[in-house]
DRENZADREN-908739 format. One record per atom (N, C-alpha, C): z, y, x. Coordinates in pm, whole numbers, padded with zeros to 5 digits, always signed. Layout:
# residues N
ZYX...
This chain:
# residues 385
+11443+12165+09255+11461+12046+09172+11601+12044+09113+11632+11994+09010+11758+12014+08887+11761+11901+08876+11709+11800+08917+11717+11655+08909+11675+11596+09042+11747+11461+09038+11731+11359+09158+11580+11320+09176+11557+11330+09299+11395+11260+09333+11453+11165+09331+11346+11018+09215+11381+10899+09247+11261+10828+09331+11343+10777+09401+11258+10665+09519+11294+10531+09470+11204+10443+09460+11196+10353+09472+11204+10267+09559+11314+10146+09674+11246+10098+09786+11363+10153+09865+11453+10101+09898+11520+10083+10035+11494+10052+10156+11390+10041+10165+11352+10016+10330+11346+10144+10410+11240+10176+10528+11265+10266+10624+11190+10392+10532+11070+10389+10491+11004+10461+10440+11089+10594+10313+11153+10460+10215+11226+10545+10110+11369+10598+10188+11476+10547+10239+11542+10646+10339+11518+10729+10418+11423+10710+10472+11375+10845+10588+11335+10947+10463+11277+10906+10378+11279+10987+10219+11371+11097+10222+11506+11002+10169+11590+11006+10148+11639+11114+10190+11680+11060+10330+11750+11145+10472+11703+11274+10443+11569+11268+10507+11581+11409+10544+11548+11578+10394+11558+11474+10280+11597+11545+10162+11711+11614+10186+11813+11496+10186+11937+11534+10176+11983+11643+10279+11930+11632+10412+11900+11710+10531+11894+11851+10482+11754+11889+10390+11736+12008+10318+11788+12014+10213+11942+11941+10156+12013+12015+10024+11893+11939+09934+11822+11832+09927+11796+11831+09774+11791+11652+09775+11853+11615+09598+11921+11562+09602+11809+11429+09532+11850+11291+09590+11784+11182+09525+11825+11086+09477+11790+10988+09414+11863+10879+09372+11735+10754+09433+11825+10646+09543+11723+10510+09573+11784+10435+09501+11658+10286+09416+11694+10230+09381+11645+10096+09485+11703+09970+09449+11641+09923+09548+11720+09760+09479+11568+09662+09456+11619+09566+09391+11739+09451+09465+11759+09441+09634+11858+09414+09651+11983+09397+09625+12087+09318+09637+12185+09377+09583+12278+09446+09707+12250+09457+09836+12297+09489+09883+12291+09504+10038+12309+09593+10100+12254+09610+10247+12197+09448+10302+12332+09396+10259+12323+09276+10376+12270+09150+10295+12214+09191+10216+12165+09039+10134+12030+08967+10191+11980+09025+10276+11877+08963+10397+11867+08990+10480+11807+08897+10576+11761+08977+10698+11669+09121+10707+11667+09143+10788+11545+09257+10814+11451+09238+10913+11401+09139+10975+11289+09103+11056+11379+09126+11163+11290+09132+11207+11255+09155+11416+11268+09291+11413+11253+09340+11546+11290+09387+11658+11152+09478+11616+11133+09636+11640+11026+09714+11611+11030+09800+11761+10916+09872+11808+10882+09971+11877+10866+10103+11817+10962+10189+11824+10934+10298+11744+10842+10421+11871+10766+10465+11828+10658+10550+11897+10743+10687+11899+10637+10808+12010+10700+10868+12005+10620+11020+11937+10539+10958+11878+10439+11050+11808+10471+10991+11683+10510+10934+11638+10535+10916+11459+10670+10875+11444+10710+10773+11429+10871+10740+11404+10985+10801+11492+10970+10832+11588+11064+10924+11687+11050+11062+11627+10947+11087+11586+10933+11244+11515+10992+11250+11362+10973+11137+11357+11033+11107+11183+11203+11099+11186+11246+11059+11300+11414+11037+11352+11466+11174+11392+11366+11233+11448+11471+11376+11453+11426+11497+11336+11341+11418+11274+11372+11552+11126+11450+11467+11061+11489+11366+11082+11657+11277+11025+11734+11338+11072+11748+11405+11180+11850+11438+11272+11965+11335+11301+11860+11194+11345+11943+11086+11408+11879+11034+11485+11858+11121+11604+11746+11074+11715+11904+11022+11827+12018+11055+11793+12099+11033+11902+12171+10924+11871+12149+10880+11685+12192+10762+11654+12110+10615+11710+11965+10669+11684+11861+10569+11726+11869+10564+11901+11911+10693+11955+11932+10602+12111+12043+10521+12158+12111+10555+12076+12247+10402+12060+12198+10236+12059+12124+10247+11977+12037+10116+11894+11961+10051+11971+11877+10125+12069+11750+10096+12101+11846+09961+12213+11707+09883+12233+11755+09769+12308+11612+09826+12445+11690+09876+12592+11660+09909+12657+11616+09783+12744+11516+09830+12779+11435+09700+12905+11302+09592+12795+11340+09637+12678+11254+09536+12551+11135+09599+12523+11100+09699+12590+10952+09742+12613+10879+09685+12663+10904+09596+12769+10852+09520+12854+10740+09377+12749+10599+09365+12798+10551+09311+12756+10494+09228+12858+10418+09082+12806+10420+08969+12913+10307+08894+12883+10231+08898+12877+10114+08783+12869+10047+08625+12926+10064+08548+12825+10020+08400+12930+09940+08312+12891+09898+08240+12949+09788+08202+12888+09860+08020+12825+09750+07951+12787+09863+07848+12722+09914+07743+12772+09908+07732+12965+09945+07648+13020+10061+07716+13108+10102+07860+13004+10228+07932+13093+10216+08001+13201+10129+08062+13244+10044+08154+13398+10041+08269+13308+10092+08355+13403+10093+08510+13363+09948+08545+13375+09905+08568+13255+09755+08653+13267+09798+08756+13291+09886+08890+13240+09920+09010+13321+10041+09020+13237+10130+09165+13302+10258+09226+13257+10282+09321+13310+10373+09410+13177+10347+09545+13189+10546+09537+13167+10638+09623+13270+10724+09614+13285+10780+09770+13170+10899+09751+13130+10972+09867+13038+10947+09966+13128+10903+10079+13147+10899+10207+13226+11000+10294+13193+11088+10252+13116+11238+10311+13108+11167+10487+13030+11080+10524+12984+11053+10656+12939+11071+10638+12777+11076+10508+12750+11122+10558+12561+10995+10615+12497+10873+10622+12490+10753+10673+12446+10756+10544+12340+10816+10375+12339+10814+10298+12251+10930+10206+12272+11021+10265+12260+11176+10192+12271+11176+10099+12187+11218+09977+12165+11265+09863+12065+11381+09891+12007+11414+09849+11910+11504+09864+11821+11512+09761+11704+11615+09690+11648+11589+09619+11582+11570+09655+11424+11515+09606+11299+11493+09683+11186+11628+09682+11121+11755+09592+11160+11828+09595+11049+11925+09729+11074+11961+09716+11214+12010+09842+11317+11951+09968+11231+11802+09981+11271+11746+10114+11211+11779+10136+11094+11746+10050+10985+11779+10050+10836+11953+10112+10808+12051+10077+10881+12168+10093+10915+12208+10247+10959+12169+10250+11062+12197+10429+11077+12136+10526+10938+12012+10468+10865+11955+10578+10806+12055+10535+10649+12084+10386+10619+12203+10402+10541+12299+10494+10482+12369+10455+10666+12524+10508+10668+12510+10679+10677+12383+10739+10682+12356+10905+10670+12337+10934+10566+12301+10887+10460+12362+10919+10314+12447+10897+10193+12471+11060+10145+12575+11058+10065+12596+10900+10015+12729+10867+10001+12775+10769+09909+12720+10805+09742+12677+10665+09681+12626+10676+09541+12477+10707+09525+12396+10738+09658+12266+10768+09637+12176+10643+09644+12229+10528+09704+12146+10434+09747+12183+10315+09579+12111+10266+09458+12166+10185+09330+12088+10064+09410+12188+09989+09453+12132+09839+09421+12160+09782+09360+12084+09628+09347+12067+09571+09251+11957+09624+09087+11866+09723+09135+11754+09760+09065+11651+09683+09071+11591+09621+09056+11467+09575+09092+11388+09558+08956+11251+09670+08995+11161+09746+08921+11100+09608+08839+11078+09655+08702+10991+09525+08649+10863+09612+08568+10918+09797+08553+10766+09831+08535+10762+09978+08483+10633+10034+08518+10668+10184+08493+10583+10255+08402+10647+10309+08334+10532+10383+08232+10522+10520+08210+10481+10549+08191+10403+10726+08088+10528+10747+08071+10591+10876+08016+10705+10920+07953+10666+11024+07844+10518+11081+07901+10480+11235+07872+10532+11310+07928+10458+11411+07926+10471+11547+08005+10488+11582+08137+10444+11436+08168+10436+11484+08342+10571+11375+08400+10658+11285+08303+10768+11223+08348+10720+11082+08313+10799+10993+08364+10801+10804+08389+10923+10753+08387+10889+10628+08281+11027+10557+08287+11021+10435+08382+11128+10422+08451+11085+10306+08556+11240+10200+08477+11150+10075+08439+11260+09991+08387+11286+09869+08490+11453+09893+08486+11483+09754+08573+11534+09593+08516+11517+09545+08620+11550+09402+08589+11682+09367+08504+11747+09449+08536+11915+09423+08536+11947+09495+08392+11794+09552+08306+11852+09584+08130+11811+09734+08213+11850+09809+08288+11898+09981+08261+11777+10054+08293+11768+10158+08231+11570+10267+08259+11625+10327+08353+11533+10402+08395+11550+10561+08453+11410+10677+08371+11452+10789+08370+11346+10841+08346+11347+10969+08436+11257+11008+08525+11239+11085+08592+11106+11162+08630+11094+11301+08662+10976+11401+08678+10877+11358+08783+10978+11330+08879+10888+11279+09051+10975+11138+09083+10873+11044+09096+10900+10911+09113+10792+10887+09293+10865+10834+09394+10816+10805+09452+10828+10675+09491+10725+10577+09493+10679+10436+09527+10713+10402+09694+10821+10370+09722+10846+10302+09876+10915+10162+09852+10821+10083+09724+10858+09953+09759+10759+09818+09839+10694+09845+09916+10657+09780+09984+10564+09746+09983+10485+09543+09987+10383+09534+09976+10351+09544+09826+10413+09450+09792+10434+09424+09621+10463+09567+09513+10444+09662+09551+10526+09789+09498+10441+09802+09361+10576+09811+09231+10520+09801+09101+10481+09961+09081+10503+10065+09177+10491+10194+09112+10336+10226+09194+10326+10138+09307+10170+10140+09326+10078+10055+09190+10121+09978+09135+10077+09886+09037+10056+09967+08914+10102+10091+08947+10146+10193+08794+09972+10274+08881+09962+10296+08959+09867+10406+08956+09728+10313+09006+09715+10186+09032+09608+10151+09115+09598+10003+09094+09487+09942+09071+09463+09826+09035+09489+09721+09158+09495+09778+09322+09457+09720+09438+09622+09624+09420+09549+09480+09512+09667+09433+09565+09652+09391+09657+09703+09337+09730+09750+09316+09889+09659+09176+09838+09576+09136+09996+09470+09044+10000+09504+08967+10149+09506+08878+10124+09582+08760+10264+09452+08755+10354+09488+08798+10480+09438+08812+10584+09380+08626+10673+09436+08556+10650+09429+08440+10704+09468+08422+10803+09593+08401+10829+09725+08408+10905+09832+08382+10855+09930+08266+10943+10034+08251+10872+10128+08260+11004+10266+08332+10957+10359+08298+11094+10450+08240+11055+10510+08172+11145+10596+08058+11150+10729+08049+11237+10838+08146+11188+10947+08213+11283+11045+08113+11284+11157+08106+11384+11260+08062+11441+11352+08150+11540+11458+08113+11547+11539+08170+11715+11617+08121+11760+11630+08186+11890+11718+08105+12031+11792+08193+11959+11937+08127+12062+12049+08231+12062+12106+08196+12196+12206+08286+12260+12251+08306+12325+12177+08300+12430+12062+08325+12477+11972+08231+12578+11999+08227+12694+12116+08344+12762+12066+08330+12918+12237+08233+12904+12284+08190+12875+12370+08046+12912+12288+07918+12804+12238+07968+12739+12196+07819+12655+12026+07768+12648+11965+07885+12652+11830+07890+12647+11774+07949+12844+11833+07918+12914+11793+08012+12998+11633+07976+13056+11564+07860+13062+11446+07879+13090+11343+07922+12980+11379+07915+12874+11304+08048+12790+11302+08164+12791+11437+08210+12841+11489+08361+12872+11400+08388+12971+11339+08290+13093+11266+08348+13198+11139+08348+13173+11050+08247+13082+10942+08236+13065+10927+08378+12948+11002+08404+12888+10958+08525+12757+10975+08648+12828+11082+08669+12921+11140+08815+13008+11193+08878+12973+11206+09055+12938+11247+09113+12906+11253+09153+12733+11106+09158+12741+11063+09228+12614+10954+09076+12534+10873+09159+12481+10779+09035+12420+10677+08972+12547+10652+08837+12449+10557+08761+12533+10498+08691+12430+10308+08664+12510+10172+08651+12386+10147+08550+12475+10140+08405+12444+10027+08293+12456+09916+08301+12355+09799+08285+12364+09701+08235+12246+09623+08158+12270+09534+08080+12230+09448+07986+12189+09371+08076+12081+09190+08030+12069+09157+08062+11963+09230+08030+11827+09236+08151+11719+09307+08204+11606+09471+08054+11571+09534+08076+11729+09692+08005+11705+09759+08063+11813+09860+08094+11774+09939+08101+11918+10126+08166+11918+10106+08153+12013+10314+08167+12063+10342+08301+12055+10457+08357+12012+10474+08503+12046+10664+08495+12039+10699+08529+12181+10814+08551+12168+10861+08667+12183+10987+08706+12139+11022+08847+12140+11208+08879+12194+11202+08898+12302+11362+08932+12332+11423+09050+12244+11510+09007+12174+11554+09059+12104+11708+09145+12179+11766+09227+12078+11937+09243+12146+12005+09118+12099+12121+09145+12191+12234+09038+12180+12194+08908+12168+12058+08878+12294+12078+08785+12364+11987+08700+12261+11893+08755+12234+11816+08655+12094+11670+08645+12128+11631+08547+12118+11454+08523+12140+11424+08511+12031+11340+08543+11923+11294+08527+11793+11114+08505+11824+11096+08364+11777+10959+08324+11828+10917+08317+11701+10728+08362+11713+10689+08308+11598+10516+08283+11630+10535+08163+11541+10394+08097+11560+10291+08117+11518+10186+08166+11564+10069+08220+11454+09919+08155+11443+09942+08059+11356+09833+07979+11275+09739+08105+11134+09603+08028+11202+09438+08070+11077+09459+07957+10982+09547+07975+10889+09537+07865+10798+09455+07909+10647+09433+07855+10585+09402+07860+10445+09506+07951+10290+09464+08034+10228+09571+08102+10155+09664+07979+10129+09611+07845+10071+09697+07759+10004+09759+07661+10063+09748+07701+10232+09807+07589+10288+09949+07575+10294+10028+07446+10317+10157+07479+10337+10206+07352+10406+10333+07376+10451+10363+07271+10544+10424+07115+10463+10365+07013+10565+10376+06887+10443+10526+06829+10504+10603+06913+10533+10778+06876+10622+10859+06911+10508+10962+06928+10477+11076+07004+10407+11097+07057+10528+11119+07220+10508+11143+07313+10637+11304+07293+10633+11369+07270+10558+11529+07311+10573+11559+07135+10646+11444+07050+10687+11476+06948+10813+11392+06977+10923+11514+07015+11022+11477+07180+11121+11422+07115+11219+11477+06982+11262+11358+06917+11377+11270+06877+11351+11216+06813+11219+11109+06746+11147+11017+06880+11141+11122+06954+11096+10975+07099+11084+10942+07173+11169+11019+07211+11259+10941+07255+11382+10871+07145+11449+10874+07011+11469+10755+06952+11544+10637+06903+11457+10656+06974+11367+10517+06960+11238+10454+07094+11294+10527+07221+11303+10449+07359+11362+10416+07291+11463+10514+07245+11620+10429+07237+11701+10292+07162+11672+10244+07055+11591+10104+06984+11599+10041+07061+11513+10063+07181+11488+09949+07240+11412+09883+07323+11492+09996+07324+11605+09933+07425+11727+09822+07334+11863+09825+07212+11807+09694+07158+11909+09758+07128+11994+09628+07039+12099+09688+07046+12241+09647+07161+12327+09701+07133+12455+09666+07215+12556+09779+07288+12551+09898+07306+12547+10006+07409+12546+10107+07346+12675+10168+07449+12721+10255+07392+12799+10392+07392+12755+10449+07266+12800+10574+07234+12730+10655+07322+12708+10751+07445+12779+10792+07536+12805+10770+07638+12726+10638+07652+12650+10588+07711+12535+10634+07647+12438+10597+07530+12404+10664+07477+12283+10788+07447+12278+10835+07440+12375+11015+07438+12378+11072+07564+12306+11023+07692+12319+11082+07794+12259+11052+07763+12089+10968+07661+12038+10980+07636+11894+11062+07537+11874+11029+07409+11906+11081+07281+11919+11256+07288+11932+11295+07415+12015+11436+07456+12052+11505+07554+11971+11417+07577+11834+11467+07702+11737+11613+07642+11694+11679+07711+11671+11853+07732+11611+11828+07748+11449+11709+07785+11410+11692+07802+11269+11568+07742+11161+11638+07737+11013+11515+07685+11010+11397+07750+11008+11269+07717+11013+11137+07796+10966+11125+07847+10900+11054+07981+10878+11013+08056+10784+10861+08095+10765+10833+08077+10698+10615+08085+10642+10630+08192+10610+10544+08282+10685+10534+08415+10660+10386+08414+10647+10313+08419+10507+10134+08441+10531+10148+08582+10513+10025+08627+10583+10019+08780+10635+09925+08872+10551+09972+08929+10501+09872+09037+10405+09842+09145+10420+09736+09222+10357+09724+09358+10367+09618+09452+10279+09696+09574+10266+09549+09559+10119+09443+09641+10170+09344+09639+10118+09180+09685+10139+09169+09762+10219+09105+09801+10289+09035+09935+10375+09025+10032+10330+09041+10136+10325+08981+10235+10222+09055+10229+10084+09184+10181+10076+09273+10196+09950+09299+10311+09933+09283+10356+09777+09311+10479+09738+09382+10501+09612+09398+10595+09539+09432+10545+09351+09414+10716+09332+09403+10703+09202+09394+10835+09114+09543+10878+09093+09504+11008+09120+09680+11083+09129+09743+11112+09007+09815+11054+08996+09925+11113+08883+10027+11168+08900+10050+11299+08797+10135+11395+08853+10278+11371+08893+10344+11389+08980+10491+11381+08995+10506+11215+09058+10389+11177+09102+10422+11023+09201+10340+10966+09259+10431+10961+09347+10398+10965+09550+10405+10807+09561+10294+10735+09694+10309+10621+09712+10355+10695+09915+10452+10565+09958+10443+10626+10064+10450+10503+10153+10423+10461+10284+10475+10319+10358+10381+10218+10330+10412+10101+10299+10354+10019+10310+10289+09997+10149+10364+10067+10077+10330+10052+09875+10153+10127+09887+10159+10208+10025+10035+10290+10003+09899+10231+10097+09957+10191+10233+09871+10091+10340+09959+09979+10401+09950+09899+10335+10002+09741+10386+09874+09705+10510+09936+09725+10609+09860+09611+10721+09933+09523+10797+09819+09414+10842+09920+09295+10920+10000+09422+11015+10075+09321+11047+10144+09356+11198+10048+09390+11300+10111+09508+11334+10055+09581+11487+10116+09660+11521+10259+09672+11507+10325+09754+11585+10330+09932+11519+10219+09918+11428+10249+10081+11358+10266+10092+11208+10325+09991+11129+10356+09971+11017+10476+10060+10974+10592+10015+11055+10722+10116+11068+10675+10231+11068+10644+10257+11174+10667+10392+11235+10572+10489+11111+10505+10460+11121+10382+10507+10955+10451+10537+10852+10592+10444+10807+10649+10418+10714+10788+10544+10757+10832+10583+10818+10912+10636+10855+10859+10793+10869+10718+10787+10914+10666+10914+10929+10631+10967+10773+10552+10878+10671+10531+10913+10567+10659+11018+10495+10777+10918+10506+10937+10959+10457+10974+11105+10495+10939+11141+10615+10965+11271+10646+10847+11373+10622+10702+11347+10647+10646+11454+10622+10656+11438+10447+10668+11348+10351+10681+11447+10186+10811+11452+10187+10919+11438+10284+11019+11520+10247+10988+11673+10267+10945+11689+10436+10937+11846+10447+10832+11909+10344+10754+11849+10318+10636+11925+10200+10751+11971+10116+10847+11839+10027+10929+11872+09931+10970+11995+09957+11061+11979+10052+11142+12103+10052+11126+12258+10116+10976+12255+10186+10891+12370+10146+10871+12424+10048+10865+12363+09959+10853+12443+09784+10903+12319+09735+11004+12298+09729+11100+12271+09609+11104+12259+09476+11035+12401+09451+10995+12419+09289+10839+12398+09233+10794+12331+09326+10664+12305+09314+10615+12174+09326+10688+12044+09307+10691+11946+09362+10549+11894+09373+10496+11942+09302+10357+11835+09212+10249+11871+09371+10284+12006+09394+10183+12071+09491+10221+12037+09630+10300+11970+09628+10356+11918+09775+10301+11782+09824+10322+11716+09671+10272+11573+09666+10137+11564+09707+10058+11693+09655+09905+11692+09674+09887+11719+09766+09991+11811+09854+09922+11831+10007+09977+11708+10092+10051+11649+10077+10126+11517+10164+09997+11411+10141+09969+11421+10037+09830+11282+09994+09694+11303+10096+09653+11444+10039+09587+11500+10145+09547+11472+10312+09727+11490+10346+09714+11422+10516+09740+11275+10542+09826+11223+10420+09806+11128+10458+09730+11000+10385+09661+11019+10348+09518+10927+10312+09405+10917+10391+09381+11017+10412+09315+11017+10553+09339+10915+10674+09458+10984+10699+09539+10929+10812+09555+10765+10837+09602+10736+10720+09663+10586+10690+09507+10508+10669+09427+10558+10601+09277+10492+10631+09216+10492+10763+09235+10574+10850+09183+10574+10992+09292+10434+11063+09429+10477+11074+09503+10392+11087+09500+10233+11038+09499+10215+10948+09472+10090+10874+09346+10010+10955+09189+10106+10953+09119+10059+11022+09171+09968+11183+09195+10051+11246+09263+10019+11327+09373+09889+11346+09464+09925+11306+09532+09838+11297+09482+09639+11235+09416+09641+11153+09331+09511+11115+09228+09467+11274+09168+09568+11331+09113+09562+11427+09173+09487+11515+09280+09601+11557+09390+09497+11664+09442+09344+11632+09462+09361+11492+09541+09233+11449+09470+09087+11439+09334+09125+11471+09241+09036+11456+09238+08996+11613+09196+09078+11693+09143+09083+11890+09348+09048+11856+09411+09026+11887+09490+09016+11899+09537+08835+11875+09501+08803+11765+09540+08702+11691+09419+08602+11654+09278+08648+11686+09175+08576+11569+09140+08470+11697+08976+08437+11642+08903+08329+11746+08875+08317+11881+08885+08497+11886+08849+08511+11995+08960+08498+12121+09024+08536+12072+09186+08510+12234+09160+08367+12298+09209+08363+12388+09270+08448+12481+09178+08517+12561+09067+08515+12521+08958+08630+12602+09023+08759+12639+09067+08802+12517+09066+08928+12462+09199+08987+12513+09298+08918+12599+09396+08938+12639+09400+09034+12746+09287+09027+12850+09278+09149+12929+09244+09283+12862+09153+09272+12776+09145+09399+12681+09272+09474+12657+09357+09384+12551+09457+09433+12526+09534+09500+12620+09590+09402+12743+09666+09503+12821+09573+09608+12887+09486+09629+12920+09423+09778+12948+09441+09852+12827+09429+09825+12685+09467+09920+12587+09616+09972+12594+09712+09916+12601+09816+09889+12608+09890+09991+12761+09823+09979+12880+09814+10044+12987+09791+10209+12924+09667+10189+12854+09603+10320+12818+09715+10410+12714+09726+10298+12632+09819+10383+12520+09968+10450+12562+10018+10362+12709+10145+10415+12753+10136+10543+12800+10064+10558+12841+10020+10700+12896+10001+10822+12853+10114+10911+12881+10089+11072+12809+09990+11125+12751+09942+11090+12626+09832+11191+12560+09871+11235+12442+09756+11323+12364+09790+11333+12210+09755+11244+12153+09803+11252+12008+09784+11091+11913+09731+11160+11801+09651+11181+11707+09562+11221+11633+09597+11148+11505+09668+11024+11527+09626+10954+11436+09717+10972+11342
């Protein structure tokens, strides 16, 4: 390549891109409509696996950066039912097969590993077209084009360079979450610190329920998960932080135990409405030459724990395709699509599966299930998926 691969999409997907390009000598340009590392948060706290995103970290060759990061003992998972009784718990086994880590941390190491000048923010894509001959102009918000041979799509759910090859869009699952956080907890929060534990903890009720998550540096980040309607919304002003969290708590019913709703009722922040999306089953698009969808621009699913890591794995296997043949880009793209369309459709299945037994009508039935899956999945095997 004689020119920059442009990526689209600063998140994990287009850096792990990135990275391990640069890794093999070839050179890219991210754009990324942010203006800047720190101009948002980056969620919660992730489990990186050790069959996809751990494999994706050391063809980064920052598997020793990510064991810095990881927040040790936050493996630990906790289950209860909604009067606060441990239905079961599965303690951190200290082996790292799904270490926690937080996303802004991760996003951060894979940053600060490339060249200065590769990462343009303040881009944000408004649309991409034809160029001829096999090239695309991707125009930004901010007045300036780009025109480039190989354009790859790692902007997310919303991604306009998936919008360039495929009619699909992300379709709301019927779910909404409803985040907050402790801070400091074991001097300020400390009987939440004991009821949540180490790592995460799942109350449910049919399709509502509690989910807290010990975070590093001492942070519980709870979030509430209501079956609401696409158009529902809360009848509080959220930025009046006690008025709006005890509007979440009554959407959550009775039957909860206080101690549960204290970890909302006791948030430090205001609310945030997160409705949950994901696009079709079986998403696909017609290939056009010289551009790659990769991450979530290609399979958006709710939350289940393998969104990242998918997104991180994508980043490295079409890097190594790339830089297997180099001068062949078009034929790399086709074999990377190849494995992973497949893949991300088996996956995807899956993942909606869980997110449903996890979250839908049926819980808290379904809670022993889970931890026997969960039991099962800790356990040394191959991963296919």
């Amino acid at each position: 390549m004689n020119e920059p691969i442009t990526i689209i999409g600063a998140g994990l997907a287009g850096l792990t891109l990135a990275r391990v390009l640069h890794v093999h000598g070839i050179a890219s340009a991210v754009y990324e409509g942010e203006s800047s590392p720190s101009a948002r948060t980056q969620g919660g706290q992730l489990d990186i696996h050790d069959f996809n995103g751990q494999v994706a970290l050391k063809e980064c060759r920052l598997f020793d950066e990510f064991r810095g990061i990881i927040n040790m003992g936050g493996a630990a998972m906790r289950f209860l039912s909604p009067g606060a009784e441990v239905v079961g718990e599965l303690p951190d086994d200290g082996k790292l097969q799904n270490p926690e880590v937080l996303r802004g941390d991760l996003r951060r190491i894979l940053i600060e590993s490339l060249p200065a000048g590769t990462i343009r923010w303040n881009h944000r894509v408004e649309k991409v077209e034809p160029a001829g001959s096999g090239r695309h102009v991707v125009t930004f918000a901010n007045g300036t084009s780009t025109e480039t041979a190989v354009l790859v799509g790692a902007d997310g759910a919303w991604s306009k360079v998936r919008a360039f090859l495929s009619g699909a869009r992300p379709e709301y699952t019927g779910n909404v979450w409803i985040e907050t956080f402790l801070f400091d907890v074991e001097k300020r929060h400390r009987a939440s610190a004991e009821l949540v534990g180490a790592g995460a903890m799942l109350a449910m009720m049919p399709g509502r329920g509690i989910f807290g998550h010990r975070e590093a540096n001492n942070v519980i980040h709870t979030y509430v998960v209501l079956k609401k309607p696409q158009d529902w919304e809360p009848a509080v002003d959220l930025s009046d932080r006690s008025r709006a969290l005890t509007h979440v708590v009554e959407q959550l019913g009775e039957g909860w135990a206080p101690e549960l709703l204290s970890l909302v009722t006791s948030g430090e922040t205001d609310p945030v409405v997160r409705p949950i999306w994901g696009l079709p089953l079986g998403h696909t698009w017609d290939h056009a030459p010289g551009v790659a969808l990769i991450g979530d621009a290609a399979h958006l699913t709710p939350p289940d724990g393998d969104g990242a890591n998918w997104a991180l794995y994508d980043g490295a296997e079409l890097a190594k395709a790339i830089a297997a043949d180099p001068g062949n880009v078009e034929a790399a793209i086709r074999a990377f699509e190849a494995e992973m369309l497949p893949r991300s459709a088996a996956s995807s299945v899956e993942g909606y599966q869980s997110f449903e037994r996890t979250f839908g009508f049926n819980a808290p039935e379904n809670l022993r299930q889970i931890m026997a899956d969960v039991l099962a999945t800790s356990q040394p095997a191959s991963h296919s998926r």
